[in-house]
C-alpha positions as CSV (number, residue, x, y, z in Angstrom):
1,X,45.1,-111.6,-133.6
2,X,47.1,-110.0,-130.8
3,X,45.4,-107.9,-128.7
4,X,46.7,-104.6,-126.9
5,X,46.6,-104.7,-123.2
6,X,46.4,-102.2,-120.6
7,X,50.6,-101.4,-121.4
8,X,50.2,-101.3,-124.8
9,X,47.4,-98.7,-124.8
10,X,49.2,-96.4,-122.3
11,X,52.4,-97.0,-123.9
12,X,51.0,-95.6,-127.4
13,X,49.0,-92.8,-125.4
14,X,52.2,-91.4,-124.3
15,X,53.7,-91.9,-127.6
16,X,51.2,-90.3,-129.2
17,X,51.5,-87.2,-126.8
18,X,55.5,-87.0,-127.2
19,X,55.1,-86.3,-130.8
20,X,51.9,-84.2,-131.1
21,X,54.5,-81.7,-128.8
22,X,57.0,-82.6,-130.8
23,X,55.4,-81.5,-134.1
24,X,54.0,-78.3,-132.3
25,X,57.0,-77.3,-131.4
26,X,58.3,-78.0,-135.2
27,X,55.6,-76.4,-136.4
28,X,56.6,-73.2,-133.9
29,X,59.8,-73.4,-134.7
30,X,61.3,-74.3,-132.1
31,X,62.9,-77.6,-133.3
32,X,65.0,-77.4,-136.0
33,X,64.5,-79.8,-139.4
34,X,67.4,-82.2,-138.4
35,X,66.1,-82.3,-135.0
36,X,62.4,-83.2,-136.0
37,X,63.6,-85.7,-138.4
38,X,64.9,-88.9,-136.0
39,X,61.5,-88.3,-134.0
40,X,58.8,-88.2,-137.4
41,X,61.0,-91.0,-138.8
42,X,60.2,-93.5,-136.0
43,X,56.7,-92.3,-135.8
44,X,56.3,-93.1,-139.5
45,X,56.9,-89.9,-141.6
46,X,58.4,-88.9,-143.9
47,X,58.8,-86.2,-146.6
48,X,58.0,-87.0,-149.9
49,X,58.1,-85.2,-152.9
50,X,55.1,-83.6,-152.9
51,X,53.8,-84.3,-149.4
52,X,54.7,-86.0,-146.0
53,X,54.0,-89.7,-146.3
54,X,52.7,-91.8,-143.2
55,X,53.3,-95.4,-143.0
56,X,51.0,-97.2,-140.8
57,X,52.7,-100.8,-139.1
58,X,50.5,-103.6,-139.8
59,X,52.7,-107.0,-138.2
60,X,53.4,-109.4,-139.5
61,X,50.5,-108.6,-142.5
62,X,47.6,-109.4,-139.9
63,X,44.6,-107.0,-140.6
64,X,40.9,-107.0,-138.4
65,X,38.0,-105.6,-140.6
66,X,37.7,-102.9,-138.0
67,X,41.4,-102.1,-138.3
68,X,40.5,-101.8,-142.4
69,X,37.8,-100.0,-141.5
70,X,39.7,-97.2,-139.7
71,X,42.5,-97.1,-142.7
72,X,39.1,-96.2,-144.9
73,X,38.4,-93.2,-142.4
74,X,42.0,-92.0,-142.6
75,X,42.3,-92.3,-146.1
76,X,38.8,-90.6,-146.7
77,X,39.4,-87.6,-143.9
78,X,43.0,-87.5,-143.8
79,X,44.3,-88.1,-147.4
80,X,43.1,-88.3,-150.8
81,X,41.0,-91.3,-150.5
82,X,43.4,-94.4,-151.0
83,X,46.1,-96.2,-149.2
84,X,48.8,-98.1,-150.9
85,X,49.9,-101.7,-149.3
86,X,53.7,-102.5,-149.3
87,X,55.9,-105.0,-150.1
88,X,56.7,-104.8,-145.9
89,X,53.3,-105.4,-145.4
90,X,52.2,-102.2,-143.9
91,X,50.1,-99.2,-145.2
92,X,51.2,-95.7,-146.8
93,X,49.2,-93.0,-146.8
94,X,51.0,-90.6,-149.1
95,X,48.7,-87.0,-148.4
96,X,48.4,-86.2,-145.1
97,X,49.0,-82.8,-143.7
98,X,52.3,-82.4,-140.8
99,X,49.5,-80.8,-138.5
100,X,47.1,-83.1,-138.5
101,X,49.7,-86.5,-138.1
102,X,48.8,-86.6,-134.4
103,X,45.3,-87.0,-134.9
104,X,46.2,-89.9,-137.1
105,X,48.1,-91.5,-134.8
106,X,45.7,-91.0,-132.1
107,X,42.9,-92.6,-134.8
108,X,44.9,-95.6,-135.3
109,X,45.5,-96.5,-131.3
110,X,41.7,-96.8,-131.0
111,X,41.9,-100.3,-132.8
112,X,45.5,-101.3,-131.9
113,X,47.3,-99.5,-134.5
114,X,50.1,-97.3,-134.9
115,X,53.3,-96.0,-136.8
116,X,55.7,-97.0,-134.6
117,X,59.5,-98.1,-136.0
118,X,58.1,-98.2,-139.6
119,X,60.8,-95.6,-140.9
120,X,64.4,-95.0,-138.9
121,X,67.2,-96.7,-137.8
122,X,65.8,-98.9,-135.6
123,X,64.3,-102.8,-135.8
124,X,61.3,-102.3,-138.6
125,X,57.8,-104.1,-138.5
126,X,58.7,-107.9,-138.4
127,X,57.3,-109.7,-141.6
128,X,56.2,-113.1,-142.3
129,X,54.1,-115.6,-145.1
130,X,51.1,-114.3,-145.5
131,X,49.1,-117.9,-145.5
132,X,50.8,-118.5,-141.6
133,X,48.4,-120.5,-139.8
134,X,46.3,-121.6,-142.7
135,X,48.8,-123.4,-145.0
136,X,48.7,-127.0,-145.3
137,X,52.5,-128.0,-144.9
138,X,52.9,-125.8,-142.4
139,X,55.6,-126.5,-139.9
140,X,54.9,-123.9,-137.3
141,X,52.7,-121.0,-137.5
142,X,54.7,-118.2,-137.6
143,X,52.5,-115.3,-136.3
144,X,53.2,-116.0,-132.4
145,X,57.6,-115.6,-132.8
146,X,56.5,-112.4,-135.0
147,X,54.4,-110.9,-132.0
148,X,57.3,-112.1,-129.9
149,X,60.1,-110.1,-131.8
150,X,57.5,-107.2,-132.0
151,X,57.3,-107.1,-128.4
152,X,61.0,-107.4,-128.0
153,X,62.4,-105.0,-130.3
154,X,59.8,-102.1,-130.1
155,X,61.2,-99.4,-128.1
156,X,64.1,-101.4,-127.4
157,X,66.0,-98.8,-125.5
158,X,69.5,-100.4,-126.7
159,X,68.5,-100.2,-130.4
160,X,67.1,-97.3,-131.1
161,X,69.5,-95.8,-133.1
162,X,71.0,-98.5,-134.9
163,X,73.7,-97.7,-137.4
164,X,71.0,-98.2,-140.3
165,X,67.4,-100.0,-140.3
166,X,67.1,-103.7,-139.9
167,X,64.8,-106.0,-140.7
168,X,63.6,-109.4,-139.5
169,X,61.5,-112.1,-141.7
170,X,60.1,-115.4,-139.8
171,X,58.8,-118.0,-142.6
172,X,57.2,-121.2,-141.0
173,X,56.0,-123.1,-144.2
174,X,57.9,-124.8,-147.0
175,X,57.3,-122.8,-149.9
176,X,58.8,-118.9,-148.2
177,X,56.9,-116.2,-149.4
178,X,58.4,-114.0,-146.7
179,X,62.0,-113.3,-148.7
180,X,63.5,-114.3,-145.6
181,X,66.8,-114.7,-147.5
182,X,67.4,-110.8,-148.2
183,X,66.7,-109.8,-144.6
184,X,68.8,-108.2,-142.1
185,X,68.1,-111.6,-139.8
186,X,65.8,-114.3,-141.6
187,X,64.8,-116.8,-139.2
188,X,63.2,-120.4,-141.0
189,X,61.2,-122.6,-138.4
190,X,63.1,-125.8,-138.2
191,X,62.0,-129.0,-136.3
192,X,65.1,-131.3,-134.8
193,X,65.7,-134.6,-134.8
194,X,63.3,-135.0,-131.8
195,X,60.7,-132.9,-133.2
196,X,61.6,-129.9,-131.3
197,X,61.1,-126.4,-132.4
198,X,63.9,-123.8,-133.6
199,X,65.0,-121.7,-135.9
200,X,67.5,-121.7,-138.2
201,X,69.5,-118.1,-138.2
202,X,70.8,-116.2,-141.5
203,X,72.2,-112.8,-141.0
204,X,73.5,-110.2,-144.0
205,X,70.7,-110.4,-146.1
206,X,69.3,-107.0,-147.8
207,X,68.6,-105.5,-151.0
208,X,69.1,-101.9,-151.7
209,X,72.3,-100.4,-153.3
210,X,74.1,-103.7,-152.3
211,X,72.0,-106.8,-152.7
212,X,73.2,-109.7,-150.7
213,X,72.0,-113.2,-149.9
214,X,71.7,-113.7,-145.8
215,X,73.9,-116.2,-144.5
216,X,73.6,-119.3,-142.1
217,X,75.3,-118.6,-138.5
218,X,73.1,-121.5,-136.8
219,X,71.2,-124.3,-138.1
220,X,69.2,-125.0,-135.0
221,X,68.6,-122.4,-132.8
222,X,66.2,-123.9,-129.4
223,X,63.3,-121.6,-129.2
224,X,63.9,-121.0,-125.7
225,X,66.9,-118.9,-126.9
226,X,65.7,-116.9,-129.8
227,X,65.7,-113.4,-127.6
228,X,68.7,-113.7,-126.4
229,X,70.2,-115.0,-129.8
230,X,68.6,-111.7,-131.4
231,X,70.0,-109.6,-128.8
232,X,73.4,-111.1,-129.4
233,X,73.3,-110.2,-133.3
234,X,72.3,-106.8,-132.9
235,X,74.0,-105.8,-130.3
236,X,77.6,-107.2,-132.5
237,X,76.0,-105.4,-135.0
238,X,74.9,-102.0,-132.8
239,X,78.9,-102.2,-131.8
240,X,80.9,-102.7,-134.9
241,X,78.4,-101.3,-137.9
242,X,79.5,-98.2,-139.2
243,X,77.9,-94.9,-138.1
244,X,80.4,-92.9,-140.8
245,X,78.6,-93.3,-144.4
246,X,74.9,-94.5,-144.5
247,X,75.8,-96.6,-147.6
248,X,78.0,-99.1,-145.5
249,X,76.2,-99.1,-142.7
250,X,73.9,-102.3,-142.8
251,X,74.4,-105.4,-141.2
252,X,75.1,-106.5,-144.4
253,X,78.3,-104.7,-145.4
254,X,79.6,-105.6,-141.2
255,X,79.2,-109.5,-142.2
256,X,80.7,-108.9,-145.5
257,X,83.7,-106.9,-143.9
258,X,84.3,-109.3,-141.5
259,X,83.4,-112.5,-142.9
260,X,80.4,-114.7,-141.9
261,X,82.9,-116.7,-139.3
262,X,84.2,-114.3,-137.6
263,X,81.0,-112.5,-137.3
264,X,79.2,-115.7,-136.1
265,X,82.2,-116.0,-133.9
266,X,81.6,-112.6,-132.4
267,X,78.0,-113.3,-132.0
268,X,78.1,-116.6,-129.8
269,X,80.6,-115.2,-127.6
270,X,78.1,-112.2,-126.8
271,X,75.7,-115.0,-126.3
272,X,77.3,-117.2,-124.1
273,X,77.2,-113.8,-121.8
274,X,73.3,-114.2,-121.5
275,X,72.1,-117.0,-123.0
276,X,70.3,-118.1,-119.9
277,X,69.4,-115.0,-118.6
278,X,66.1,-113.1,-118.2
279,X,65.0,-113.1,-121.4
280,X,65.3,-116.6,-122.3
281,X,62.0,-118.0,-123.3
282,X,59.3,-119.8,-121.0
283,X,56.7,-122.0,-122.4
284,X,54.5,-119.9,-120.0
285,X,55.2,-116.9,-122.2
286,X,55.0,-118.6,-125.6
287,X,51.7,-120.0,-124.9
288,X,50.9,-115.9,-124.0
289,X,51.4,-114.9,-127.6
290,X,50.2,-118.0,-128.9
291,X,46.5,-118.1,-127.2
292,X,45.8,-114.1,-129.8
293,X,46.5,-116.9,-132.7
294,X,43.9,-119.9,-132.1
295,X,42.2,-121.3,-135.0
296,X,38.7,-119.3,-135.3
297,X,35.4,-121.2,-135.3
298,X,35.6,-123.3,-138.5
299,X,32.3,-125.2,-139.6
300,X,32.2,-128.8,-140.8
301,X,32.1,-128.0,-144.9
302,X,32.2,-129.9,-147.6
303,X,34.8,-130.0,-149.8
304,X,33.1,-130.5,-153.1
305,X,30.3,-128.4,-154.0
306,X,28.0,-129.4,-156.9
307,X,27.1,-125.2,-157.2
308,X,30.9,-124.6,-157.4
309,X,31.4,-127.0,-160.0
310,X,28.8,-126.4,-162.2
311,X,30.0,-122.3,-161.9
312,X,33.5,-123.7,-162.9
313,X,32.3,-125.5,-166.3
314,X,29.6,-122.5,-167.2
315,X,31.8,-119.4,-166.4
316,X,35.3,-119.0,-167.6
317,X,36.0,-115.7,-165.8
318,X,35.3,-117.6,-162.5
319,X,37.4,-120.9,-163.3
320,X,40.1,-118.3,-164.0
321,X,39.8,-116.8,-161.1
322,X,39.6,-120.0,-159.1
323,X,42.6,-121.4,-160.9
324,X,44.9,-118.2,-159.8
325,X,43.2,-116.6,-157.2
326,X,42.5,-119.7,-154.6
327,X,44.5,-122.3,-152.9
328,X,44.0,-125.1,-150.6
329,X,43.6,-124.9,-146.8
330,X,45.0,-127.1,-144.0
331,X,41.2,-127.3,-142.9
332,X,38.9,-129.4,-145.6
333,X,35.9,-127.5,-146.6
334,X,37.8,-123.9,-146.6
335,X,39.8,-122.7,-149.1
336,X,42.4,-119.3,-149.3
337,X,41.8,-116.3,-151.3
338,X,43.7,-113.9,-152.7
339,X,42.4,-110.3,-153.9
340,X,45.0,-109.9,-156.8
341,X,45.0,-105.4,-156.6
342,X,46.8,-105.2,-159.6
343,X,43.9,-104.3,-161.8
344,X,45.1,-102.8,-165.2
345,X,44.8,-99.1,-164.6
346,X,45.0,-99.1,-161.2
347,X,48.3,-98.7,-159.6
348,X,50.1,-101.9,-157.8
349,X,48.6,-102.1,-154.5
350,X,46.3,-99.3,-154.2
351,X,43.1,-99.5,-152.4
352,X,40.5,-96.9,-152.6
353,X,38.6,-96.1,-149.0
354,X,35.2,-97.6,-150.6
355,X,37.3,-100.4,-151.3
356,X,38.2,-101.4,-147.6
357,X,35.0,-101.0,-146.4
358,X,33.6,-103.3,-149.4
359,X,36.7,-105.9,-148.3
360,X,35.9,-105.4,-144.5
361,X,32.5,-106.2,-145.5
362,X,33.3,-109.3,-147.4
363,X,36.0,-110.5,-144.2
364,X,33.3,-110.3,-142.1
365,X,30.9,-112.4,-144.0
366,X,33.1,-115.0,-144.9
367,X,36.4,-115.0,-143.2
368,X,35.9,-114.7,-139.4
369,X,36.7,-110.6,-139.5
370,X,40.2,-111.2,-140.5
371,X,42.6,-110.6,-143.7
372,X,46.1,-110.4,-144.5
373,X,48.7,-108.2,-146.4
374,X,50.9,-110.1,-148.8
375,X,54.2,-109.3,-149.6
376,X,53.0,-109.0,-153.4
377,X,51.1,-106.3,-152.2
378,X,47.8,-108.0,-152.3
379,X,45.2,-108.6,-149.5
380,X,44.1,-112.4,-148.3
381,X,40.9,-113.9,-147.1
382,X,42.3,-116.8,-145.0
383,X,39.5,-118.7,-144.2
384,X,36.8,-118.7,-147.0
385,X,34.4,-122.2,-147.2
386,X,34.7,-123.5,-150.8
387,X,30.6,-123.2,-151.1
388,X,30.9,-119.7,-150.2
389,X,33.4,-119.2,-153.6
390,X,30.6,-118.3,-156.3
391,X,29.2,-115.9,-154.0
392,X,32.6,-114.3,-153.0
393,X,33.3,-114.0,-156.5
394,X,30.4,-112.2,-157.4
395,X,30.9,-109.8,-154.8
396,X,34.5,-109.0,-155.8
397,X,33.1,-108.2,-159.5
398,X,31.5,-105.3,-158.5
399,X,34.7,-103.2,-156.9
400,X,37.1,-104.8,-160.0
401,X,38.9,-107.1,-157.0
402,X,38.4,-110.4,-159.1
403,X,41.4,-109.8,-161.2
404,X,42.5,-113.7,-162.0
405,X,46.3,-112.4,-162.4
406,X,48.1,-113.5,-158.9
407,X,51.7,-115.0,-159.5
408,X,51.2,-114.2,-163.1
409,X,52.9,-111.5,-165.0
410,X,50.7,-108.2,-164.8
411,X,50.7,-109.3,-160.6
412,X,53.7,-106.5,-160.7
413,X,54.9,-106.1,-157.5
414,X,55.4,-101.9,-157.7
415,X,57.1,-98.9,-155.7
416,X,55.0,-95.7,-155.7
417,X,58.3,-94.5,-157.6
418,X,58.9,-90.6,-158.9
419,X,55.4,-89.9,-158.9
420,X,55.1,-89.5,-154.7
421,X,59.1,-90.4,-153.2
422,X,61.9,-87.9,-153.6
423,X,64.5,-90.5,-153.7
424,X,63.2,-92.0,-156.5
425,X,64.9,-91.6,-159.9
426,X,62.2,-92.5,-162.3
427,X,58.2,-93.2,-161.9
428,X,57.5,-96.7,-161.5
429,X,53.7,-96.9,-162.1
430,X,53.2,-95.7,-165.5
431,X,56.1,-98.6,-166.2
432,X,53.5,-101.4,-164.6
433,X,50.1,-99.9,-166.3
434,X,52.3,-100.0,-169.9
435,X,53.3,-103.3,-169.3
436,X,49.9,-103.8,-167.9
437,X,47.6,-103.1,-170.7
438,X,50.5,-105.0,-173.4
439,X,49.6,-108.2,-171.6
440,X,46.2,-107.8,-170.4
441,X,44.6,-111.1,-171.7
442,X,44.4,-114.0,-169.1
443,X,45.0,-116.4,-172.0
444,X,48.5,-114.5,-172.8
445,X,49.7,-114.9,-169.2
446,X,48.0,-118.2,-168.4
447,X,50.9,-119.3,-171.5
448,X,53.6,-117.5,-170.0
449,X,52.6,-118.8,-166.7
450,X,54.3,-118.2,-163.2
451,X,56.3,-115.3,-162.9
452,X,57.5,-112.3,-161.1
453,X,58.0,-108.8,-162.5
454,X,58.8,-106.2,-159.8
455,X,59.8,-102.4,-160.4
456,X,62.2,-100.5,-158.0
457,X,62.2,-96.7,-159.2
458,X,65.8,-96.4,-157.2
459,X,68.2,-98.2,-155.8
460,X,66.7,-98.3,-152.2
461,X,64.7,-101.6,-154.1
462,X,61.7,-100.8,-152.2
463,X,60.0,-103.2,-155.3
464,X,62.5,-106.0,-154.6
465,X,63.7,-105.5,-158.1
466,X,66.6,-107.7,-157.2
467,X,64.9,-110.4,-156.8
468,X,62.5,-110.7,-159.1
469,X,62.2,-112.9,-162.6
470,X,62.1,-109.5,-164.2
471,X,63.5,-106.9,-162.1
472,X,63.2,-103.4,-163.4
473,X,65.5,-100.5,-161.9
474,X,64.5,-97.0,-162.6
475,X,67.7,-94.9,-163.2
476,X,69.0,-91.1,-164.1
477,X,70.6,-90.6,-167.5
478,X,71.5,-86.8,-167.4
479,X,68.1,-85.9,-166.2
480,X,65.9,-87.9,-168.1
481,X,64.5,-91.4,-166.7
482,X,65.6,-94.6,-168.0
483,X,64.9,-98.5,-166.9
484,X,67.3,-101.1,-166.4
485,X,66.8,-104.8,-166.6
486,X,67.6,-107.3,-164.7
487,X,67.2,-110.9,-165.3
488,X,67.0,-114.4,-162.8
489,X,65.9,-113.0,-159.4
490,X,63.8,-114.9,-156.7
491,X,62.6,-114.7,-153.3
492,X,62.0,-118.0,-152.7
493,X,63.8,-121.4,-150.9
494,X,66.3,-121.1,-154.0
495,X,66.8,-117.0,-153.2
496,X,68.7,-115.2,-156.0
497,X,69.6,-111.9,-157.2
498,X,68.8,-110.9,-160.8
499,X,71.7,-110.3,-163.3
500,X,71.5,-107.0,-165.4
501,X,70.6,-107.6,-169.1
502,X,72.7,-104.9,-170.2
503,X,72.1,-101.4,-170.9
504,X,68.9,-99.4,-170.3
505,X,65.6,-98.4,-172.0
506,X,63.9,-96.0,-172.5
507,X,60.5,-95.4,-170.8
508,X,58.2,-96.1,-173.6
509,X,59.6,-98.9,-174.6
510,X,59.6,-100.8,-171.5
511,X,56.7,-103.0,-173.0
512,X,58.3,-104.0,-175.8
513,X,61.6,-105.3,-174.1
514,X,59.5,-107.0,-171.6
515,X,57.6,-108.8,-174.6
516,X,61.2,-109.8,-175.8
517,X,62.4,-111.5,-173.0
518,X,59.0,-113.2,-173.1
519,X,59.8,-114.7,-176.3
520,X,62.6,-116.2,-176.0
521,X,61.5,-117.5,-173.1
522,X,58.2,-119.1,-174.8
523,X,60.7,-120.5,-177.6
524,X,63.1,-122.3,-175.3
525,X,61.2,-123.4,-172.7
526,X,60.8,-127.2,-171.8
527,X,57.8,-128.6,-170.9
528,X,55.9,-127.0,-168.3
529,X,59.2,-124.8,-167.7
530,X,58.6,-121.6,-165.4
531,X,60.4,-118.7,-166.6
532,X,62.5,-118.8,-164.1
533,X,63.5,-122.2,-165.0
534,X,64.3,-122.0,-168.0
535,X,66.4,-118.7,-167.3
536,X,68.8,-120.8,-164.8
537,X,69.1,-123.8,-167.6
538,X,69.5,-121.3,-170.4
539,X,71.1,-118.0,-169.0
540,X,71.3,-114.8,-170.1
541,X,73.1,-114.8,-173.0
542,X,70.0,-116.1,-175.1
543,X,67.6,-113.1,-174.0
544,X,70.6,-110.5,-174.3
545,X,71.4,-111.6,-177.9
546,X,67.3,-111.0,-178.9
547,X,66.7,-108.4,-176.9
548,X,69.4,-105.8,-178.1
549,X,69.4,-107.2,-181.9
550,X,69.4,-105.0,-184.4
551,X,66.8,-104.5,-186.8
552,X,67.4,-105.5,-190.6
């Protein structure tokens, strides 16, 4: 993992003490509300609906046990004794009192933590796959360009106060689990014809009140230029994005407005300015970031285990959990792990502080002190050995983490919703728990097989409702909260943006529609058909037609 050096530490230090005046003199009042807010919004805060929320940068999803650790202590003596993980990879604490935010902050720089650029209009924590540097088809670890682009764009004094927030995905492996397509910039690790490194550049992606697809500007992009490449788009983008009505103002409606061409066209000629310049990239300065991401000490391990095998045949809970929950490594004798938080009950991605220590516990024993946050809002134990499994599993039994559900249906990908934001139109977690406990049998799902199901309770699509299999929009209807339905969305290589089934539903019957679409689906499907499969061959009409049919 990267490591903060002597810059870093006094660079948060002073951060720190800018806004612990700041919120004194907010507190005294002294600064007025719409002067406070640009300063606790790129310091992580916001104001909820029933308190201030703090969300904690964790790049490129790359945890240490003793960074876990500390989001126990803050979640045990600063908020309510949880944390909830997010879909950008970071960690919200949604209780913590204005006065005491400072302190936080200053609690989080002692392991190389902060807050920094996780809310405001400026670039926002840079996310990537969550199996970087493990995966075995990887074609570049992607952790180094992230720590790259964090470096750049962190207190970049030119984009500060962008017309809107931006976003950046890397994805270096084949299957992208990084939704780099609905990005602000979505950069996909290429190789050349001569085995070089680059990247190949979408802009316009983004969800939200207007979902698009990102588009391709370059194909190949040498890594040598990918700084002065990003600096080209967002300055265009810093220049020409519209500052007059916060609904427009995304790169996203500029590409649209001007057409991918003529954007791309604008873009090279701002590059062709300083392509070459000082912040072109050295070989001496990739292999900087590069040496925080070697491979950690791994052990020769077999990679069959008669122990492991002979769990698998006598304990079905296990061999579920195996078959979901664990995937193959690029070293032989280690496998990846996933710890699924979407037990039923239990809101999506909610961690309590007994929790994290228990996981910082288990990362220590059996995964070199390291884990990651996935954009399912899950945690990962990269580096596991396969004989360590049974033992793992065990472990995980006794805080309800062995929950055999990842990439299956109740692994609901889920906003906090009405119950904590105030932009929210309707809850989303009592949606997930209802649909939750209708489909809580690993037989059920195992049918149904892969799937998404995300929840959004507004349009802000902070649950990437648009791109899920299932997306579910919370909406307003006179006062009263209602879901709509969307069908067809993905995140992945094939990136699309769900259709809406039609009209919406009400809240307690949410299950029931779900189980609907799942039926027509289990009556059409081919084969070994994924939902999402048969969807595209199919299309809508099929589910709309069962879905809204009238009783006899």
């Amino acid at each position: 993992m990267y490591r903060y050096d002597n810059y870093d530490r006094q660079m948060q230090q002073d951060r720190i003490a800018q806004f612990r005046d700041q919120t004194r003199r907010f507190l005294a009042g002294e600064l007025e509300n719409a002067q406070f807010l640009p300063l606790r919004l790129q310091n992580g805060l916001y104001v909820q609906r029933l308190a201030p929320m703090l969300r904690v940068a964790i790049p490129y999803g790359c945890l240490s046990t003793r960074q876990l650790r500390k989001l126990a202590h803050i979640a045990r003596h600063y908020d309510k004794g949880y944390g909830h993980f997010s879909t950008r990879q970071n960690i919200q604490f949604n209780w913590p009192k204005l006065p005491e935010v400072p302190d936080i902050l200053a609690e989080l720089a002692e392991v190389e933590m902060h807050a920094n650029q996780t809310s405001g209009n400026c670039i926002r924590n840079t996310t990537t796959d969550q199996f970087a540097g493990v995966a075995p088809k990887e074609i570049e670890d992607s952790r180094p360009w992230c720590e790259i682009i964090r470096q750049w764009s962190t207190f970049h004094p030119e984009f500060a106060h962008l017309p809107r927030k931006f976003k950046i995905a890397v994805c270096g492996t084949e299957n992208d689990q990084a939704a780099t397509q609905v990005h602000d910039i979505g950069l996909y690790i290429v190789k050349s014809f001569t085995n070089e490194i680059g990247f190949q550049v979408l802009v316009g992606g983004g969800l939200g009140r207007t979902p698009v697809i990102g588009q391709v500007i370059r194909e190949f992009l040498p890594w040598q230029h990918l700084l002065t490449y990003l600096d080209s788009i967002v300055r265009i983008y810093n220049q020409e994005g519209r500052r007059d009505n916060k609904y427009k103002a995304r790169i996203k409606i500029l590409v649209k407005e001007l057409g991918v061409d003529v954007f791309r066209d604008k873009v090279e000629a701002e590059w062709l300015h300083h392509k070459d310049s000082a912040a072109t990239l050295t070989e001496a300065e990739f292999l900087r970031c590069k040496q925080f991401f070697t491979e950690p000490a791994y052990q020769t391990s077999p990679d069959s285990d008669a122990a492991v095998t002979e769990k698998l045949q006598a304990d079905i809970r296990f061999n579920n959990w195996m078959e979901r929950n664990v995937r193959a490594h690029k070293k032989s004798g280690y496998r990846i792990v996933t710890l699924c938080l979407k037990a039923t009950g239990a809101a999506p991605g909610d961690l309590s502080a007994e929790q994290m220590e228990f996981v910082a516990d288990l990362a220590d024993r059996y995964s070199f002190n390291e884990l990651r946050v996935s954009h399912e809002q899950n945690l990962v134990l990269t580096d596991v050995k396969l004989v360590d499994l049974p033992a793992l599993y065990s472990a995980l039994l006794q805080e309800h983490l062995a929950t055999p559900y990842t990439g299956l249906l109740n692994d609901i990908v889920c906003c906090p919703g009405g119950d904590f934001c105030s932009l929210a139109n309707a809850k989303s977690i009592p949606i997930a728990e209802a649909i939750q406990r209708r489909f809580d049998d690993f037989k059920v799902q195992r049918n149904i097989g892969e799937i998404t199901l995300n929840i959004s309770g507004c349009m802000n699509a902070c649950g990437h409702h648009h791109v899920g299999n299932i997306g579910v929009l919370g909406v307003d209807k006179k006062g009263e909260e209602f879901y709509q339905v969307a069908l067809g969305g993905s995140s992945d290589r094939q990136t699309a943006l769900g259709k809406v089934l039609g009209p919406s539903f009400a809240q307690d019957d949410m299950p029931e529609v779900v189980d609907k679409i799942l039926q027509v689906y289990l009556q059409r499907r081919e084969g070994d058909e994924r939902f999402i499969d048969t969807y595209n061959r199919i299309g809508i009409e099929p589910f709309q037609e069962h879905v809204y049919a009238k009783a006899d």
